[in-house]
FIVO-608349 format. One record per residue: residue number from 1; x, y, z of N, C-alpha, C, O in turn. Coordinates in steps of 0.2 Angstrom, whole numbers. Each point is the difference from the previous one (the first is absolute). Layout:
[site NUM, [X, Y, Z], [X, Y, Z], [X, Y, Z], [X, Y, Z]]
...
END
This chain:
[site 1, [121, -171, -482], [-3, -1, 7], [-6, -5, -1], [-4, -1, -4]]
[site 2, [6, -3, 10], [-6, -7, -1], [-7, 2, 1], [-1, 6, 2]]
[site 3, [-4, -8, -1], [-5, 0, 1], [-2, 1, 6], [-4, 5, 1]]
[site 4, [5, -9, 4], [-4, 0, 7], [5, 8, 2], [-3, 4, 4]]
[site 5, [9, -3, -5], [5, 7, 1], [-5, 5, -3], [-2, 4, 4]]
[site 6, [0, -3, -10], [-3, 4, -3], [-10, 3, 5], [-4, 4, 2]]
[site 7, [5, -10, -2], [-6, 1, 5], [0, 5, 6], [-3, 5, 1]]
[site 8, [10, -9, 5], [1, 5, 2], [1, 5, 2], [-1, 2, 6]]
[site 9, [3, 3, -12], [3, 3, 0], [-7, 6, -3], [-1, 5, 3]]
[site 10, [-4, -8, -9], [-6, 4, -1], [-4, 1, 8], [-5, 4, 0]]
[site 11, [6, -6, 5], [-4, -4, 6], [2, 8, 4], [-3, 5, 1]]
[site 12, [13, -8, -1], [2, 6, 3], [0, 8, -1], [0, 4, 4]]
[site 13, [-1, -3, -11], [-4, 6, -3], [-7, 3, 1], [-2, 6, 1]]
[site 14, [-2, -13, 0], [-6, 2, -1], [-1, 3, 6], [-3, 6, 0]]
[site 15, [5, -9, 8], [1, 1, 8], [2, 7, -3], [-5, 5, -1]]
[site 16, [11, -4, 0], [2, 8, 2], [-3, 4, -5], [4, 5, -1]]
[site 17, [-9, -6, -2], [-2, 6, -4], [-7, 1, 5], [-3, 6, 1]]
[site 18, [2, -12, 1], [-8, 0, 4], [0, 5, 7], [-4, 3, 3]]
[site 19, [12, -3, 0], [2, 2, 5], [-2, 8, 3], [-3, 2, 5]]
[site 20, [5, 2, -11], [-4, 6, 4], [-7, -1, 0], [-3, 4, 4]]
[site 21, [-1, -8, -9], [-7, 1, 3], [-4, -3, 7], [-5, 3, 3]]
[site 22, [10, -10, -2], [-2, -1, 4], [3, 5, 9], [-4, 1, 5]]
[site 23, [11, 1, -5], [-1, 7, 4], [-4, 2, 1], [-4, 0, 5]]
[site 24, [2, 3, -10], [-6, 7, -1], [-6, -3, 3], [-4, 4, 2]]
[site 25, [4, -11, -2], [-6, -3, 5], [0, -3, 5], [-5, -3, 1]]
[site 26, [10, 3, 2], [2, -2, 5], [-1, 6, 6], [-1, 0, 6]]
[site 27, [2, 4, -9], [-1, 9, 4], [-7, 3, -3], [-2, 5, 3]]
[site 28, [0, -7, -5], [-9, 6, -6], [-1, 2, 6], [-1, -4, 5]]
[site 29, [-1, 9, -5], [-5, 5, 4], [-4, -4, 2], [0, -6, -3]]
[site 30, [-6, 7, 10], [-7, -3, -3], [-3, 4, 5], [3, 2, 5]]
[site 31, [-10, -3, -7], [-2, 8, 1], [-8, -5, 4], [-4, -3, -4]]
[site 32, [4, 2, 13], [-2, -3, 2], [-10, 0, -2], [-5, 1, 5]]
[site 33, [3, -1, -8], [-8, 0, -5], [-3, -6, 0], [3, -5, -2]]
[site 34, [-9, 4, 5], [-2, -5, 2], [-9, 2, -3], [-1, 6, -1]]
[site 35, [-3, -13, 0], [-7, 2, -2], [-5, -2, 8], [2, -6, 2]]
[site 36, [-7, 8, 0], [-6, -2, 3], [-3, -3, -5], [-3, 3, -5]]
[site 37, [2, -11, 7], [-6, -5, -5], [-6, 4, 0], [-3, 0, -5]]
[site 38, [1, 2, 11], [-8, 2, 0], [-1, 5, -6], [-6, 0, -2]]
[site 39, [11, 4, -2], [-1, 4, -3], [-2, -4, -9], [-2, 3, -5]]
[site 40, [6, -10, 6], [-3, -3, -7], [-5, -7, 2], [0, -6, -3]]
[site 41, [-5, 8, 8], [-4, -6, 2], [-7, 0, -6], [-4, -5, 1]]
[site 42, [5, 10, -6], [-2, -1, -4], [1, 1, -7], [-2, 5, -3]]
[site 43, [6, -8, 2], [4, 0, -5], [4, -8, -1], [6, -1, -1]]
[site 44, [-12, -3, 2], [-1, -7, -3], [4, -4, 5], [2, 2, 6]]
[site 45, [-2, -8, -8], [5, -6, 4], [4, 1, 3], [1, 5, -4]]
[site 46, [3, -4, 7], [6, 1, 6], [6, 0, -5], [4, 5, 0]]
[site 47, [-3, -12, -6], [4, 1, -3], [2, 4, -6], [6, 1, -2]]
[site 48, [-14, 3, 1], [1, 6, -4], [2, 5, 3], [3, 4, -3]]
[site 49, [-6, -3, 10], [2, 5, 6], [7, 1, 0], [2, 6, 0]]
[site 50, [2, -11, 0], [8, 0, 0], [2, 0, -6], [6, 0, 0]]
[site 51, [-8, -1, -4], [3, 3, -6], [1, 8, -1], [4, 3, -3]]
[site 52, [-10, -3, 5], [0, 9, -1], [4, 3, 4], [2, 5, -2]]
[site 53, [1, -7, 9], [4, 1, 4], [7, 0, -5], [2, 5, -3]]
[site 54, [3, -13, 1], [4, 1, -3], [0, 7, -4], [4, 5, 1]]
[site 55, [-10, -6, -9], [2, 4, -6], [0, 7, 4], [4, 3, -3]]
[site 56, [-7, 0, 7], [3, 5, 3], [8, 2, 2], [2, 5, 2]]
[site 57, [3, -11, -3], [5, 0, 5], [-2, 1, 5], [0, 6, 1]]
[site 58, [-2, -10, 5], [0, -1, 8], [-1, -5, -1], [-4, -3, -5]]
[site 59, [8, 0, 11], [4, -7, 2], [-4, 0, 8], [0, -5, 3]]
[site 60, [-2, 8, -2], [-1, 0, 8], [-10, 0, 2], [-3, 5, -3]]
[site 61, [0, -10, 6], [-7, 5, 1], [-2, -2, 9], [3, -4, 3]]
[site 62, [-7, 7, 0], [-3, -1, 4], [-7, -3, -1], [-5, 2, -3]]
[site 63, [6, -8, 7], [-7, -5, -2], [-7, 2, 5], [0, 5, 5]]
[site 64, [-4, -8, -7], [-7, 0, 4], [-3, -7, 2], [-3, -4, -3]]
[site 65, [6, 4, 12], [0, -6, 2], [3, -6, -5], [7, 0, 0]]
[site 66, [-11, -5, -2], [2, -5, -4], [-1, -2, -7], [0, -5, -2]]
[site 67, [-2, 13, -1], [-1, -1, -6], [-7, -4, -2], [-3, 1, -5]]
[site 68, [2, -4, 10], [-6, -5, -4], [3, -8, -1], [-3, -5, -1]]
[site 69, [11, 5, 2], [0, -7, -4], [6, -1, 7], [2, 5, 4]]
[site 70, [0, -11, -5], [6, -3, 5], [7, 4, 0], [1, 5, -3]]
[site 71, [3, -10, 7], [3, 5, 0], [7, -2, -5], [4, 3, -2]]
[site 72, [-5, -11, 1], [4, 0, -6], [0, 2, -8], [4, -1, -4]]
[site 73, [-12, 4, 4], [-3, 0, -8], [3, 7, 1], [2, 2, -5]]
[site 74, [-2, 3, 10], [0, 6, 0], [7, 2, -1], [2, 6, -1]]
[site 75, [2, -11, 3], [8, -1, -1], [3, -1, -5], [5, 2, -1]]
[site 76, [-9, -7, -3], [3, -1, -5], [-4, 4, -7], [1, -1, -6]]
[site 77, [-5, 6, 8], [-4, 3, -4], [7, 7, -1], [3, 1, -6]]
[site 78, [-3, 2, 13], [6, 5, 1], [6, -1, -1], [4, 5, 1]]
[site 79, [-2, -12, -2], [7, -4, -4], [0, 2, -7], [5, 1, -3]]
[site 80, [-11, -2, 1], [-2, 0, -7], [4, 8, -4], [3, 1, -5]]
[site 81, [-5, 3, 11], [2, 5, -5], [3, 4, 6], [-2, 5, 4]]
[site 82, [7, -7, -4], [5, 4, 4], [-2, 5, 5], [0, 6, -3]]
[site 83, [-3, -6, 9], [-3, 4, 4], [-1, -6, 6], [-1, -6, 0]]
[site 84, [2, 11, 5], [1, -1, 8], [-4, 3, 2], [-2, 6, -2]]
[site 85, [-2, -8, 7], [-3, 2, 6], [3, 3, 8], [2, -3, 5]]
[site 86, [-5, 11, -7], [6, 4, 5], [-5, 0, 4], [3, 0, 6]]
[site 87, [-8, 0, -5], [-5, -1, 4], [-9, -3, 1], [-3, -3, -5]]
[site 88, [1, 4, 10], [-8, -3, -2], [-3, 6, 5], [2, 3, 5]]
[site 89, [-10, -4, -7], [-6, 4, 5], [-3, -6, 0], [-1, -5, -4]]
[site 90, [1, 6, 12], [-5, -9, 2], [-1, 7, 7], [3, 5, 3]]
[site 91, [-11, -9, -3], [-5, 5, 6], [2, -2, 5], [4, -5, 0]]
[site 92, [-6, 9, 6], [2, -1, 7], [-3, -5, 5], [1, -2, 6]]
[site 93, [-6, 0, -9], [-5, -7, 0], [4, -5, 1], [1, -3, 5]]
[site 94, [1, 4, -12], [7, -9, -2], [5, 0, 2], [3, -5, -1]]
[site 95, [0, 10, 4], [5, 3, 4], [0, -3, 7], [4, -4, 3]]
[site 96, [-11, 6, 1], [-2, -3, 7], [-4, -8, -4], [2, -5, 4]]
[site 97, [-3, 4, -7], [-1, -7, 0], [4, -7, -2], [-1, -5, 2]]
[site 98, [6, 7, -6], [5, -6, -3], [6, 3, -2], [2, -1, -6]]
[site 99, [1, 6, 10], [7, 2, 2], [4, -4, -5], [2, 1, -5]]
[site 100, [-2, -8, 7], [4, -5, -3], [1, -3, -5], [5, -2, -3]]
[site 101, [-12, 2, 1], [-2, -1, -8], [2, 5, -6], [1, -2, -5]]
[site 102, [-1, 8, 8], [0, 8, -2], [7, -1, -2], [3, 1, -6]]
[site 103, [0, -2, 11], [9, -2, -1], [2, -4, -5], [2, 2, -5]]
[site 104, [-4, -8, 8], [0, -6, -7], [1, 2, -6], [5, 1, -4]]
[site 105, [-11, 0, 3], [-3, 2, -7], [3, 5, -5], [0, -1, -6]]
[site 106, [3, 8, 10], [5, 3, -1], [6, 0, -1], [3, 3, -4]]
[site 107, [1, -8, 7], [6, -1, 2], [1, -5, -9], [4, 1, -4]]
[site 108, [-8, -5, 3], [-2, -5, -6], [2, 4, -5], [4, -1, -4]]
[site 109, [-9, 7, 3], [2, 4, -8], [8, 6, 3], [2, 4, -4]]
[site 110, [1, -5, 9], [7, 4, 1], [-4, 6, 3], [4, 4, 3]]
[site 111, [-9, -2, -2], [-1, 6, 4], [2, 1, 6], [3, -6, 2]]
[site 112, [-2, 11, 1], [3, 2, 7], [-3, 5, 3], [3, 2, 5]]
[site 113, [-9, 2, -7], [-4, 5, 1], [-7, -2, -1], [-3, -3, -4]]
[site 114, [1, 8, 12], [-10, -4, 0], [0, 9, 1], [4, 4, 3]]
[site 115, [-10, -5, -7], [-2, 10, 2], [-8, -3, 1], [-2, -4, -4]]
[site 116, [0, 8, 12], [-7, 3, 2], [-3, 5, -6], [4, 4, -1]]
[site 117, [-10, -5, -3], [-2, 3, -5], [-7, 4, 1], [-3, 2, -5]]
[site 118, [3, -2, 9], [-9, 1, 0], [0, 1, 7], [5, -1, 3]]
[site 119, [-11, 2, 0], [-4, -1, 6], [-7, -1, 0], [-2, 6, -1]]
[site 120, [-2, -10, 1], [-7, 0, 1], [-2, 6, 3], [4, 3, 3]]
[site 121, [-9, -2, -4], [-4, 8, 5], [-1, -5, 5], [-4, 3, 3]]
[site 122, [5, -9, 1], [-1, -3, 6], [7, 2, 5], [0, 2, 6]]
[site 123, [5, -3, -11], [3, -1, 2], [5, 8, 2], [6, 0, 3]]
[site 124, [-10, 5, -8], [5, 6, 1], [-2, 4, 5], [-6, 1, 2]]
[site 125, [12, 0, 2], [-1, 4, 8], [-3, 6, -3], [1, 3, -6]]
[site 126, [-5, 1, 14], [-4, 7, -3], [3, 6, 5], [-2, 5, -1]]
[site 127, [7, -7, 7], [3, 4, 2], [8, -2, 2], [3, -4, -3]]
[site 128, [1, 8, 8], [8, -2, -1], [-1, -5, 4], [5, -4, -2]]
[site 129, [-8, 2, 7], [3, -6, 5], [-1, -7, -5], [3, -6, 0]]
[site 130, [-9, 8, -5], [-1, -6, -5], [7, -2, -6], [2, -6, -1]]
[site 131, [-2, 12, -1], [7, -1, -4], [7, -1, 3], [4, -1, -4]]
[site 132, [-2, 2, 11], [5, 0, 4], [1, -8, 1], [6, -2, -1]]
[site 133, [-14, -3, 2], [-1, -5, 2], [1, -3, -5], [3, -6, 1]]
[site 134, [-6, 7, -8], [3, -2, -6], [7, -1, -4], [2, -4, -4]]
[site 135, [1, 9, 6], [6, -1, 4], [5, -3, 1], [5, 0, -4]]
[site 136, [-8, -3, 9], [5, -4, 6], [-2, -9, -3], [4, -5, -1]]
[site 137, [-10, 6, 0], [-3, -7, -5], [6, -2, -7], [2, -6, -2]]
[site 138, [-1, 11, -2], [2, -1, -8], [10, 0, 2], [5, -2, -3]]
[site 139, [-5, 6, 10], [7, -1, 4], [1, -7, 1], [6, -2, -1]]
[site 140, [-11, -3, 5], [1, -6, 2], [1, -6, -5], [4, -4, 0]]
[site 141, [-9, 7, -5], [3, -4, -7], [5, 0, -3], [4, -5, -1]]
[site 142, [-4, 10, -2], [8, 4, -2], [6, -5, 4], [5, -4, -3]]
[site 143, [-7, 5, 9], [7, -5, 4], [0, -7, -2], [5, -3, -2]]
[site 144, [-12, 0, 0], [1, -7, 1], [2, 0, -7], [5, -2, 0]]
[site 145, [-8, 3, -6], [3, 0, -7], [7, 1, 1], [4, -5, -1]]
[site 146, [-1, 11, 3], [6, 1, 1], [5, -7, 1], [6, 0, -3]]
[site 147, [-8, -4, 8], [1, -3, 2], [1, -7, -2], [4, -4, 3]]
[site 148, [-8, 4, -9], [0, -5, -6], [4, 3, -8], [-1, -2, -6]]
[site 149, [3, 5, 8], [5, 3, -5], [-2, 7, -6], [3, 3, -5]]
[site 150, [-10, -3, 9], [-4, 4, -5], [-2, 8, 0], [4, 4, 3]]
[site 151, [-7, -1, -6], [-1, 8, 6], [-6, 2, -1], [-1, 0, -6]]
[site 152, [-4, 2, 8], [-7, 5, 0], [0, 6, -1], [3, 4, 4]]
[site 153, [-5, -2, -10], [-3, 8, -1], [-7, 3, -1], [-3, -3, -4]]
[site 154, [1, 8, 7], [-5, 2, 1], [-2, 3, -8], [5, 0, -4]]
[site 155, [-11, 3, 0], [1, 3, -5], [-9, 2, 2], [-5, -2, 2]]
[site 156, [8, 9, -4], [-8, 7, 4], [-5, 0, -8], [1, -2, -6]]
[site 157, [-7, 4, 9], [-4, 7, -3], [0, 5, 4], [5, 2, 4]]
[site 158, [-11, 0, -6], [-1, 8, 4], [-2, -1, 5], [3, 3, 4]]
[site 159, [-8, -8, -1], [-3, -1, 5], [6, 1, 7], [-1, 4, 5]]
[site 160, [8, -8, -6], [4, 0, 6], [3, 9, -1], [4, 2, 5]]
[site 161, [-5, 3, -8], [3, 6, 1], [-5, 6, 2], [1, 6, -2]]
[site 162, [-7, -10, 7], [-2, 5, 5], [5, 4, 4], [6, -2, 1]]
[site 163, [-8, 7, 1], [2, 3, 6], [0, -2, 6], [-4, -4, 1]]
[site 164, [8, 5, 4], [-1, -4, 7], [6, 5, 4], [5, -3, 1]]
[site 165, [-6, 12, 0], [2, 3, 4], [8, 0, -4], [5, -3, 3]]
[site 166, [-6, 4, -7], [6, 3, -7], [5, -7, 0], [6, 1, -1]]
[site 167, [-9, -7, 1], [3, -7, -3], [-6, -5, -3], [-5, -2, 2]]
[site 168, [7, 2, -8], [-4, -5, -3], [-4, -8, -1], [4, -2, -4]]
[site 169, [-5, -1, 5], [-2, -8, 1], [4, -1, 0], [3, -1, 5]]
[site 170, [0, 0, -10], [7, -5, -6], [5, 2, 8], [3, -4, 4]]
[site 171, [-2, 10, -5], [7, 3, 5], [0, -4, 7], [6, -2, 2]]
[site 172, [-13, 0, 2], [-1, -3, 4], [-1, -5, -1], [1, -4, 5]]
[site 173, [-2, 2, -8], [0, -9, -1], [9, -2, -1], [2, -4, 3]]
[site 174, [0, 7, -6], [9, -1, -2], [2, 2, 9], [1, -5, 3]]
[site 175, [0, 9, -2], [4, 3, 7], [-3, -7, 5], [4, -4, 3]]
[site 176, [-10, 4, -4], [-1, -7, 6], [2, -7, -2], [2, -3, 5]]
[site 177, [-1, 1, -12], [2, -7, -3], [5, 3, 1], [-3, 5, 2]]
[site 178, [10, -3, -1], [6, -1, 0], [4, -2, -6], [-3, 0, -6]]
[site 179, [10, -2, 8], [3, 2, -10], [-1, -6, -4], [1, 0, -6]]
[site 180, [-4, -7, 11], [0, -5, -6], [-5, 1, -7], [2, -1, -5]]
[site 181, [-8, 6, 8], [-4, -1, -5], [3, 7, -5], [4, 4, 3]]
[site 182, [-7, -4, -9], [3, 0, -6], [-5, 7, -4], [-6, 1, 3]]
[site 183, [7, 4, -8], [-6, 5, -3], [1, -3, -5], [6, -2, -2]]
[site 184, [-11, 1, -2], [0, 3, -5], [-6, 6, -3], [-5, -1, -2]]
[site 185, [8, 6, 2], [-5, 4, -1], [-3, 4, -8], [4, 2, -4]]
[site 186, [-11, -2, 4], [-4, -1, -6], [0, 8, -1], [-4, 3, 3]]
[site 187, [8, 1, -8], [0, 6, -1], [-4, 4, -1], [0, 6, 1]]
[site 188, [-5, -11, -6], [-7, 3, -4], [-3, 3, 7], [-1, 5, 2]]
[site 189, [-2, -11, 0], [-4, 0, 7], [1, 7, 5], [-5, 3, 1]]
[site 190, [14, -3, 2], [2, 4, 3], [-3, 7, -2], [-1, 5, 4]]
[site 191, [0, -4, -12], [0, 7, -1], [-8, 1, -1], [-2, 6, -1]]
[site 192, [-2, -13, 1], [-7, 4, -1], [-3, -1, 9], [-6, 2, 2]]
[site 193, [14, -5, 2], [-3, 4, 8], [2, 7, 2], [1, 2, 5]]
[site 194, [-1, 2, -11], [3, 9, 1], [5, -2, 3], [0, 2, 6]]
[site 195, [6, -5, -9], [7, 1, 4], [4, -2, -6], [-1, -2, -6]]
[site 196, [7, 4, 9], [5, 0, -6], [6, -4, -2], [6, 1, 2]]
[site 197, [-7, -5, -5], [3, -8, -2], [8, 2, 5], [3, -3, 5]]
[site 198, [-1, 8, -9], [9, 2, 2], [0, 0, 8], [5, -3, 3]]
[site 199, [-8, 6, -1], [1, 0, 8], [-3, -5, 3], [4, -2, 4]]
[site 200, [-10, -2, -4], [0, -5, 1], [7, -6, -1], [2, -1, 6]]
[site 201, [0, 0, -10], [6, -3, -3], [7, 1, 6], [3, -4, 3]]
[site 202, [-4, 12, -2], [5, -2, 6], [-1, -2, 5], [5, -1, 3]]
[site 203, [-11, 0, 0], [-3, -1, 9], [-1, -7, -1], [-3, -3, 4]]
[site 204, [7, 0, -10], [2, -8, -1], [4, -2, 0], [1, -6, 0]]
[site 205, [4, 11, 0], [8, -2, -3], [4, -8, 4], [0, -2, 6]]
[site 206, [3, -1, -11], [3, -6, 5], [-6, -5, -1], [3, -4, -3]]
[site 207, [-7, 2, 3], [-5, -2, 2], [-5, -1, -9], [-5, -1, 3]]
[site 208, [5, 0, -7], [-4, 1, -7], [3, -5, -5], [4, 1, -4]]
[site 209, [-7, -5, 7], [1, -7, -7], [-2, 3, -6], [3, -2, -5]]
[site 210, [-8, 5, 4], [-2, 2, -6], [-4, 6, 0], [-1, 3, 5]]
[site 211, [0, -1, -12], [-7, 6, 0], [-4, -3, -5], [3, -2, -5]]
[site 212, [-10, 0, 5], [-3, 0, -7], [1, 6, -4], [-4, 5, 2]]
[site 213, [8, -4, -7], [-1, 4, -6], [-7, 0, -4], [-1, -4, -5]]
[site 214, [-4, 11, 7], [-4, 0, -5], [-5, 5, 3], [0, 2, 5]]
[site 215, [-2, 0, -10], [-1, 11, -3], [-10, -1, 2], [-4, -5, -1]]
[site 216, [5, 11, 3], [-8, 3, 0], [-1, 3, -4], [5, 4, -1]]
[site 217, [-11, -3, -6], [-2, 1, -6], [-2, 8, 1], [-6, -2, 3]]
[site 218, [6, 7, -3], [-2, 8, -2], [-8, -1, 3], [-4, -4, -1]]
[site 219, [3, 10, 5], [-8, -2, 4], [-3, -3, -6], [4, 2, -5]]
[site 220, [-9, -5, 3], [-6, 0, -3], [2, -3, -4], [-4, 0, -4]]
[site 221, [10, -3, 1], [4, -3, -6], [-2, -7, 3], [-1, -1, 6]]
[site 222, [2, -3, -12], [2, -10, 3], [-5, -4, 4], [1, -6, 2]]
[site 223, [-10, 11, 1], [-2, -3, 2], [-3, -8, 0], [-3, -3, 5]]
[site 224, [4, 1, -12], [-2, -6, 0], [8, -5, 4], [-1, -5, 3]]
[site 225, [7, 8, -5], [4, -3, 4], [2, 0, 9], [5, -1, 3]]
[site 226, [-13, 4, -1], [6, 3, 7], [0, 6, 1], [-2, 3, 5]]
[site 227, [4, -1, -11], [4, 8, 2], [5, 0, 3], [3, 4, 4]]
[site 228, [0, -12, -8], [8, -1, 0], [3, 2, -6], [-3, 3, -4]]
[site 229, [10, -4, 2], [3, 2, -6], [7, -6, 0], [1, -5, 3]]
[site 230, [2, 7, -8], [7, -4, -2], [5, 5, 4], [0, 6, 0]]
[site 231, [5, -10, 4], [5, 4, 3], [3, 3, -6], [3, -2, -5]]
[site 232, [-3, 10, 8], [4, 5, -5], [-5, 3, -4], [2, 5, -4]]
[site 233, [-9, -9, 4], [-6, 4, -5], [-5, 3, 7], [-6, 0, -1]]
[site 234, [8, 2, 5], [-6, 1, 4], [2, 8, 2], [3, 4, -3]]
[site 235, [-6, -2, 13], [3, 5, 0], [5, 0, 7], [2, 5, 3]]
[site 236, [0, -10, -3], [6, -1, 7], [4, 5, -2], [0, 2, -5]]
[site 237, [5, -1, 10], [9, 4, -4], [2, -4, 4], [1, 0, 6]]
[site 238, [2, -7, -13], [3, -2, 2], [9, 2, -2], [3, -5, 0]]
[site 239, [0, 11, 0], [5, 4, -1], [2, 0, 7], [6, -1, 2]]
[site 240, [-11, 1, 3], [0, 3, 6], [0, -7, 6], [2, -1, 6]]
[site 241, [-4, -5, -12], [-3, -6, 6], [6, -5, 0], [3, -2, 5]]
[site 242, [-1, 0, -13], [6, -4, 2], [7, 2, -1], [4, -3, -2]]
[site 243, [-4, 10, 5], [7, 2, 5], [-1, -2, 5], [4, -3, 3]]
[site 244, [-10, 4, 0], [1, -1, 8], [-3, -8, 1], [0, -2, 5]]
[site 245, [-2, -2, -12], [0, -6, 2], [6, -5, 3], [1, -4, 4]]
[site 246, [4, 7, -10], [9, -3, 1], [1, 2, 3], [4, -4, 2]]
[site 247, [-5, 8, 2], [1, 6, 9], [-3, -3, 3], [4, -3, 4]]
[site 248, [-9, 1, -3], [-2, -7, 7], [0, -6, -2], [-5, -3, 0]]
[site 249, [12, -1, -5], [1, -4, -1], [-6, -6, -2], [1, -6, 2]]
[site 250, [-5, 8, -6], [-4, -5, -3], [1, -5, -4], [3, 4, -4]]
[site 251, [-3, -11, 2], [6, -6, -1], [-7, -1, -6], [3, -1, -5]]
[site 252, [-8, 1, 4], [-4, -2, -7], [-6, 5, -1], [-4, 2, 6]]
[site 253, [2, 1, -11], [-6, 5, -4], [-2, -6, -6], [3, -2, -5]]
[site 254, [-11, 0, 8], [-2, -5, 0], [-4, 3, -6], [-1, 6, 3]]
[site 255, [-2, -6, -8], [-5, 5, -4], [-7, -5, 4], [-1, -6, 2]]
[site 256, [-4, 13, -3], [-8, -5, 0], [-5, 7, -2], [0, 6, 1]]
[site 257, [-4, -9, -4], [-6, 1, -1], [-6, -2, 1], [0, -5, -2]]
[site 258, [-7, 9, 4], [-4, -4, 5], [-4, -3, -4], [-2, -6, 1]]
[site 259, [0, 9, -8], [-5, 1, -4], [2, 2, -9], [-3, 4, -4]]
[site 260, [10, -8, 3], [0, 5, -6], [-5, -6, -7], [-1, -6, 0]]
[site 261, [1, 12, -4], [-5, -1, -6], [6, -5, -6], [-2, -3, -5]]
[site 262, [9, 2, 6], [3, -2, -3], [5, -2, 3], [5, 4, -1]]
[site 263, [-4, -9, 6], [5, -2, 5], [8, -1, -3], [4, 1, 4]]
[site 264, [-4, -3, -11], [7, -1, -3], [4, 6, -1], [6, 2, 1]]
[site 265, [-13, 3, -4], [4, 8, 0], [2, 2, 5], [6, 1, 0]]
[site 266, [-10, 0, 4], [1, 1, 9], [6, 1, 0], [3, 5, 1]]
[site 267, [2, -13, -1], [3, -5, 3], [7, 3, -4], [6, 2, 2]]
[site 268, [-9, -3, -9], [8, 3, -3], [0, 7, 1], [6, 2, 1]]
[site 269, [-10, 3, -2], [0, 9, 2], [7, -2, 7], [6, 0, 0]]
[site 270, [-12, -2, 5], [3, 2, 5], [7, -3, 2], [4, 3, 3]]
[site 271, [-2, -8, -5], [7, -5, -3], [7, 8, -3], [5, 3, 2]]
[site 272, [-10, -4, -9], [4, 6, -2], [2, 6, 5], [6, 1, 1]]
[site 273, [-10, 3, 1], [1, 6, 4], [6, -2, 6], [5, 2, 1]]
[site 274, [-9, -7, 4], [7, -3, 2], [7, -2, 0], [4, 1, 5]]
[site 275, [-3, -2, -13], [6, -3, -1], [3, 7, -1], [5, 2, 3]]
[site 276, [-8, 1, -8], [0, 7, 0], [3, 7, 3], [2, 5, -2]]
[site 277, [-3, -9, 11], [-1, 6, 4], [4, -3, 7], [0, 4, 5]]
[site 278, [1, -9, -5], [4, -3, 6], [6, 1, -1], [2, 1, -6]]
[site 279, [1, -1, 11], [8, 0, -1], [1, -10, -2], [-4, -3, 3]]
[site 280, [6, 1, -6], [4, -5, 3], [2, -3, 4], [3, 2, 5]]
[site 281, [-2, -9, -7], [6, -4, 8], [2, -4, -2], [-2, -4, -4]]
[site 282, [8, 3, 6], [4, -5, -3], [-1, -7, 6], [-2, 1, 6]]
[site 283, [2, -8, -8], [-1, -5, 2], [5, -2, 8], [6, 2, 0]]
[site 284, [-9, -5, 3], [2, 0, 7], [8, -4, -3], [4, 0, 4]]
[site 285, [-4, -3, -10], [9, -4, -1], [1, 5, -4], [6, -1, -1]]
[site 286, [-6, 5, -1], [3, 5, -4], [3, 6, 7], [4, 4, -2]]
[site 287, [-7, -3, 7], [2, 4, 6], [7, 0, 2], [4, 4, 1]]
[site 288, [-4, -11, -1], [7, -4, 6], [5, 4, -1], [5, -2, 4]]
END
């Protein structure tokens, strides 16, 4: 056999021996795990920040605003190590102030989700006609993002899960904004408002781009962190949370923590337990 034949022919071996692995990745599960920046804002440079995202396994993070840097440094930072921007928290300030910019600048690193993260005590309503009105505000945004190809989600504390005649803030803010706007709702939060992550979860159904995944620490444990924990080291049940998460269709379980003493631990604990304890999904080309 001549030479350039023989070549061939090792070429054509090497393809079909490579072939079932490459199936097998063509279909891999993947198990929708995402990190919050805020939880590695200290824990060095941005670039180390994402690294610790990678060697965790997650590919995916939700940013904080602009990172601090442009939006091509932050793109090519997140090029760098295989991780996408499934979302961002940008205040409700920069939202009413430069819609446009906010878009831009997102659209630039591939994002396609803006989540409301906060509220100023200025800006937090103190009865229902205030949160109804609030509302109808993060509804007209919602529309116009929409409208740019993009989508709005809201993401709570405790503060939005007052009482107001057996409905909560959150509930009334969502009913008045309409279906453009988006939940993501913070589980830790929800359970240190005396309510219960699981049922909460369903009075979202349809509607829940995400949950922040992350655990409250045993009374009196973790103080210097919070009296936050590692998802799966805390005291949620989450046995009880993410059945009924996949039950009101939740599309990303974002890990965060407010305050941990070791963010990389943090990040891979709760990584692990995740992977751990989700169902998988096979890839939107492996469904067809």
């Amino acid at each position: 056999m001549n030479t350039p034949a023989r070549r061939t022919v090792t070429l054509a071996l090497l393809l079909f021996a490579a072939l079932p692995v490459l199936a097998h990745e063509a279909v891999s599960p993947h198990r929708p795990i995402a990190v919050q920046m805020y939880s590695l804002r200290n824990a060095g440079p941005l670039d180390q920040q994402l690294k610790i995202v990678h060697d965790a396994g997650v590919d995916a993070v939700e940013t904080v605003g602009t990172q601090g840097v442009s939006a091509a440094e932050l793109k090519q930072l997140l090029d760098r190590y295989s991780i996408r921007a499934i979302s961002s928290h940008v205040q409700l300030a920069e939202l009413r102030k430069d819609l446009d910019g906010v878009v831009a600048f997102n659209r630039s690193i591939g994002n396609t989700t803006l989540v409301v993260p906060y509220l100023d005590a200025k800006d937090r309503p103190t009865d229902a006609a205030g949160w109804t009105a609030l509302g109808k505000e993060l509804g007209a945004i919602a529309k116009q993002v929409r409208a740019k190809g993009m989508r709005l989600a809201y993401h709570n504390h405790d503060f939005e899960l007052v009482d107001f005649n057996g409905r909560t803030g959150l509930e009334l803010l969502f009913a008045a904004a309409g279906p453009d706007l988006q939940t993501e709702l913070d589980l830790a939060w929800v359970a240190r408002a005396g309510l219960d992550p699981a049922v909460m979860l369903g009075k979202f159904r349809g509607r829940l781009f995400a949950v922040h995944a992350k655990d409250n620490a045993a009374k009196g444990q973790a103080e210097d962190e919070g009296g936050f924990a590692a998802v799966g080291q805390g005291v949620l049940d989450w046995r009880a949370i993410l059945p009924a998460a996949a039950a009101a269709g939740v599309h990303w379980y974002i890990l965060e923590h407010d305050q941990p003493r070791d963010p990389a631990k943090v990040i891979q604990t709760g990584a692990d337990y995740l992977r751990e304890h989700l169902s998988p999904r096979l890839p939107a080309s492996a469904q067809r």
